[in-house]
N, C-alpha and C positions, 0 to 999 in steps of 0.2 A: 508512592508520592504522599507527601504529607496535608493535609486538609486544606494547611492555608497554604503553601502552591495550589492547591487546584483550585482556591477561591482566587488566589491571583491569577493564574491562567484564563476562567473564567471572567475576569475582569478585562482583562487586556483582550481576550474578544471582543464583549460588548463594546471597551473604546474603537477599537478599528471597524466594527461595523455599526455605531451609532448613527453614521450619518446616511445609511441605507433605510428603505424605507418598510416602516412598522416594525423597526426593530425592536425588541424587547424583551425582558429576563424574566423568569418567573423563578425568584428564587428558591422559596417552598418544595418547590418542582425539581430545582437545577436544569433547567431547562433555557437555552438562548433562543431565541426565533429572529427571523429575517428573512427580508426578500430584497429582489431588483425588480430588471423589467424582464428579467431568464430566468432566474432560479427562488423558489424558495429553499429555504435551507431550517434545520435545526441541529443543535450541537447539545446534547442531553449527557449530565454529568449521572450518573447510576453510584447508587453506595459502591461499596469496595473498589475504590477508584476509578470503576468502570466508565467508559467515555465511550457515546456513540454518537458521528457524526453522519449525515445526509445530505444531500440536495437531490432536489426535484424539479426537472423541466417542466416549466408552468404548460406550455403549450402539448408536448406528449405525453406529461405525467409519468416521465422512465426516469431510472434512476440515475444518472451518471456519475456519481459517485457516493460510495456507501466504504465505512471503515470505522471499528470498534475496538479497541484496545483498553487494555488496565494499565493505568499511568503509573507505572513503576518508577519510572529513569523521568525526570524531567525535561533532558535534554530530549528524549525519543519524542514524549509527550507533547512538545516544543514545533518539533519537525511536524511530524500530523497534524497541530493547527495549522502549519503555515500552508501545507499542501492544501488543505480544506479551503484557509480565506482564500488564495492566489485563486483556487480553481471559481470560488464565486465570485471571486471579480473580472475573471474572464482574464485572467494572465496564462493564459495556453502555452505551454512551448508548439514550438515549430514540430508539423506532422512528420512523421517519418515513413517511409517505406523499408518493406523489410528488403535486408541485404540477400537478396536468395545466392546472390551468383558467390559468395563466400562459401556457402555451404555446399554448394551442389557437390555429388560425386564421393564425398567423405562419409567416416564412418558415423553412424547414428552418435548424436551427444546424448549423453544422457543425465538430466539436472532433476535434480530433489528440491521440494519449494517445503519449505514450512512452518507452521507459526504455531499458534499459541494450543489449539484442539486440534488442528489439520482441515479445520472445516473449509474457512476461508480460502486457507489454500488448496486445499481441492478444486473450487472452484477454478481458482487463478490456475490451475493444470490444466484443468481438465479445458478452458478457453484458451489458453497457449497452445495443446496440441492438435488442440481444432484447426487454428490458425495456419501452423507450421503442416499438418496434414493434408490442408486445400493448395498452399503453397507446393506442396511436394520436396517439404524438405524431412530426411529422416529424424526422428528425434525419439527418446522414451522418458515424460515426466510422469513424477510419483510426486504425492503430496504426506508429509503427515506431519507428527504435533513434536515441539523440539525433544522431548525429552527420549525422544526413542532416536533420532539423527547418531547417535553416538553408536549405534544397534549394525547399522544397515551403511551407512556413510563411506562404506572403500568403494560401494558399485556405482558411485556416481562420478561424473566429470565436476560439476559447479552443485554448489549447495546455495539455492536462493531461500532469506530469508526475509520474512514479512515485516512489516513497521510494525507491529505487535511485539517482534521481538528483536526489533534491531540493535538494542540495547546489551546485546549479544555476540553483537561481531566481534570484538574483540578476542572474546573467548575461543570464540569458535575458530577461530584464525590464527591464533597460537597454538592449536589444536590441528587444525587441517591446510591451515596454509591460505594463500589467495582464492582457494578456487572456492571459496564461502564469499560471499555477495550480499548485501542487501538490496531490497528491490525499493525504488524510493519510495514513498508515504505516495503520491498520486497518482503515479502510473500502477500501484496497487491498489487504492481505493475507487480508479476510474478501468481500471482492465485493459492495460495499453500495453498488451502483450508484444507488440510492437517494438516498442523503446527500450523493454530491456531484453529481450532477443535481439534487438541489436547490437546491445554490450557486451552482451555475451558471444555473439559471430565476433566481434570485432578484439576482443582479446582472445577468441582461439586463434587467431590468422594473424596475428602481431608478432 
């Protein structure tokens, strides 16, 4: 991404959360800050287009959502803001429960998550298997960084791909077909292993 998108992006934040309270830029910095009456939040521009966003629950101090990416594609870039304001203004979608009774009795899925180092999505595996392991539904996720997916990619069922590099689908899906996924920018950045385990039962059993 080119400098002045990321000054316009950066702009077009501060206008939609100007009217929250103590908001303010530190340009110097590239740094946004703001709060409500739940979250403080910061949106920090890092050189090489690096972008890291946060909020913090004032009253526990956890994070509930954390997401970093390099603003390559503007449209990705685009999407991960919007994921970040919705979630500090408290635009939730609707909770989900997982669909266990689609899965039960079948044979283990097995999905590949990956993004930009594998780091992140490690993470995002390693709390997806948790989840689906307390549940009692079989599953085996591996995480790693895209450019090895090309390596190892026939022993998967769905290849999820992080908003880090969903600027990628395309590729990857003229290449492997539908069963490559994006995982959307919030339910990545907040860990709603949930929501897209649900996508995924619901177009195996379609």
């Amino acid at each position: 991404m080119k400098k002045r998108e990321q000054k316009s992006l950066q702009c077009e934040i501060y206008e939609q959360m100007a009217s929250m309270k103590c908001a303010r830029i530190r340009k110097k910095c590239g740094i946004i800050s703001f709060c409500n009456e739940t979250y403080d939040a910061l949106a920090v521009f890092h050189e090489d287009s690096l972008v890291e966003l946060s909020i913090e629950d004032k009253k526990t101090g956890a994070i509930p959502f954390y997401l970093h990416f390099e603003a390559i594609d503007a449209r990705t870039a685009r999407d991960n803001m919007e994921a970040f304001l919705d979630f500090l203004k408290n635009k939730e979608p609707e909770k989900e429960d997982l669909d266990i009774t689609a899965v039960k009795n079948k044979q283990p899925m097995k999905i590949l998550v990956s993004c930009t180092s594998g780091l992140t999505s490690s993470y995002f595996a390693y709390t997806m298997k948790n989840v689906l392991d307390k549940a009692g539904i079989p599953i085996i996720v591996d995480a790693i960084r895209f450019t090895e997916i090309d390596k190892i990619q026939a022993h998967y069922d769905y290849i999820l791909l992080a908003p880090q590099i969903a600027y990628k689908l395309q590729e990857y899906r003229e290449k492997y077909g539908n069963r490559v996924m994006k995982v959307d920018s919030r339910d990545f950045a907040s860990y709603d292993v949930v929501r897209v385990m649900n996508r995924l039962i619901r177009r195996r059993v379609a």
